[in-house]
C-alpha positions as MATLAB code, in Angstrom:
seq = 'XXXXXXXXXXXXXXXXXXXXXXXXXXXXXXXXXXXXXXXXXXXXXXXXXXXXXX';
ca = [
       8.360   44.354   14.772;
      11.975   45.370   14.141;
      12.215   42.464   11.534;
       8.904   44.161    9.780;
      10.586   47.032    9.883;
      13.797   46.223    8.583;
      11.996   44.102    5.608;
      10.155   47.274    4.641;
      12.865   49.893    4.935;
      14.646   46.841    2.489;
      12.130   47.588    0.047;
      12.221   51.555    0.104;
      16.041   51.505   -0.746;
      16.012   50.486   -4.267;
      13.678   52.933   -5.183;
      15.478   55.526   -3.670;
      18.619   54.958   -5.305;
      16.724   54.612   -8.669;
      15.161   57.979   -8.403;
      19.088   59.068   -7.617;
      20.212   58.018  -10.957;
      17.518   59.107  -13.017;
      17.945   62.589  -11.450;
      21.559   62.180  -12.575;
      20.684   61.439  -15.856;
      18.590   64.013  -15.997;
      21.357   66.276  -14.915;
      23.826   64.912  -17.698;
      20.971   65.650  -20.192;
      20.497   69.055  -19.092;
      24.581   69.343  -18.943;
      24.979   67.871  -22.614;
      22.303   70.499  -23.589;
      23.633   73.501  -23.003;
      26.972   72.353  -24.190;
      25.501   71.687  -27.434;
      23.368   75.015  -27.018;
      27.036   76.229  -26.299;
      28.774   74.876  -29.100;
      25.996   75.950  -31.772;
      26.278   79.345  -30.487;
      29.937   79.425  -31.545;
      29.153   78.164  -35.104;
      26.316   80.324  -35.572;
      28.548   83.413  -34.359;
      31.433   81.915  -37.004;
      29.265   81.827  -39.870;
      27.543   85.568  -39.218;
      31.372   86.573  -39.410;
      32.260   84.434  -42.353;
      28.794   86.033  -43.887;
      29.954   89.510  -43.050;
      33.588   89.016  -44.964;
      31.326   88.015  -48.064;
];
């Protein structure tokens, strides 16, 4: 039985660490997002003010 076991618990392992890196790349997504989001922001508020000036 331990062998069974041990076999089985083999199996669940990969999957586990699989679901760990696509939550990770799901995290850099989401990161890299709202650093764009971010970074558009700052244009967007540039280019009212550059508007303004004209």
């Amino acid at each position: 039985m331990d062998k069974l076991t041990k076999i089985l618990d083999s199996f669940d392992q990969p999957k586990t660490k699989n679901k760990s890196k696509r939550k990770w790349r799901e995290i850099e997504q989401l990161k890299e997002k709202f650093e764009l989001e971010r970074e558009l922001k700052l244009y967007e508020d540039s280019l009212e003010y550059m508007l303004d000036e004209v």
